[in-house]
N, C-alpha and C positions, 0 to 999 in steps of 0.2 A: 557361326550363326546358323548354317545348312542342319548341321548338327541340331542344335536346342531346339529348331521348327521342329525337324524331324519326333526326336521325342518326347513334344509336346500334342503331335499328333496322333502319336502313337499312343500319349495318355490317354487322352481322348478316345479313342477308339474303344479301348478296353473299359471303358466305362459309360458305355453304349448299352444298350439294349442287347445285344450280340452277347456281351462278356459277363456281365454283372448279374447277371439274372439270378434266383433264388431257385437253391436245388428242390424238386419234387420231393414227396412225403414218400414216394414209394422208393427212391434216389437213399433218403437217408435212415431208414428201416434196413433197407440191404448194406448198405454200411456196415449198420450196427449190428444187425445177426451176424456181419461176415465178421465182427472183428470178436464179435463170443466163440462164436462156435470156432476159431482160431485158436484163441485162449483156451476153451476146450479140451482141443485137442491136445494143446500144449502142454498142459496141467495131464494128461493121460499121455503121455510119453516120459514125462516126469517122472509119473508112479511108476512105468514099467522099468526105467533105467534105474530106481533107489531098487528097486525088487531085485535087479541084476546085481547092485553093487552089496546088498545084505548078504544075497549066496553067495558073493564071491567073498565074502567076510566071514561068513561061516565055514567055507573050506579052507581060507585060511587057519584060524580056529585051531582048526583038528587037524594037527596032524597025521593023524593016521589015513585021514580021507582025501590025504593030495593029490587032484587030480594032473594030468599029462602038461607040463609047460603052454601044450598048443593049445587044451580046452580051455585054461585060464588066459592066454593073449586073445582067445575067440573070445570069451565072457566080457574081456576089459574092450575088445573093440565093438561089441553088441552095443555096451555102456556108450561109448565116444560116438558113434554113432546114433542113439536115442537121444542124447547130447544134443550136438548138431543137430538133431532135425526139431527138435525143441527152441533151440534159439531161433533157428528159421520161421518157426510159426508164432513166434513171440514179435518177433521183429515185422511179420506180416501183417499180423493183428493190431500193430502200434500204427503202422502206415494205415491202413484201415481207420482206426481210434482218431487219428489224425486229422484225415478227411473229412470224415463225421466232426469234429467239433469244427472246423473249417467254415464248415458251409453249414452244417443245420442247428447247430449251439446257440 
C-alpha cells in the first residue's frame, strides 16, 4: 500500500507546474538547427568516406598503380573511421530529432 501512495504521489508531482510545462520557442528552434546541422555534417563525412573508397577502387583497378600494403590499410582505416564518426552524428541528430518532436510537435 506504502508503495501505490508513494507512486501516486509521485504522479502527481510530475504533472505539476514543475514538470509539465511547455518547452520555449527558443528551446525548440535550437533543437532543430542542432539536429540539421548534425545531419549536415553527417551527410559531409559521407561524401568524403564514398571519395576515399572510389580511389581506393581505382588503385585497385590498375594494376600497375598498386600502392604499398600500408597506404591502402591507411586509406581503408581513413574510410572506417569517416564511417564511425558519421554514425555518431546521425545517431546524435536522431536524439536531437527526438526531443524536438517530444516536446514541440
Amino acid at each position: 500500500m506504502k508503495k501505490v501512495l508513494c507512486g501516486l504521489v509521485i504522479a502527481l508531482m510530475m504533472t505539476g507546474n514543475g514538470y509539465s510545462r511547455e518547452a520555449s520557442k527558443d528551446t525548440c528552434k535550437w533543437l532543430k538547427v542542432k539536429a540539421v546541422k548534425l545531419i549536415e555534417t553527417a551527410h559531409a563525412k559521407d561524401f568524403v568516406a564514398d571519395k576515399i573508397l572510389q580511389k581506393s577502387d581505382k588503385i585497385l583497378q590498375d594494376p600497375d598503380d598498386i600502392s604499398p600494403e600500408g597506404e591502402q590499410d591507411l586509406e581503408y582505416e581513413s574510410y572506417k573511421l569517416y564511417k564511425k564518426q558519421q554514425f555518431t552524428y546521425v545517431k546524435d541528430a536522431h536524439y536531437y530529432a527526438v526531443t524536438w518532436s517530444a516536446l514541440c510537435d
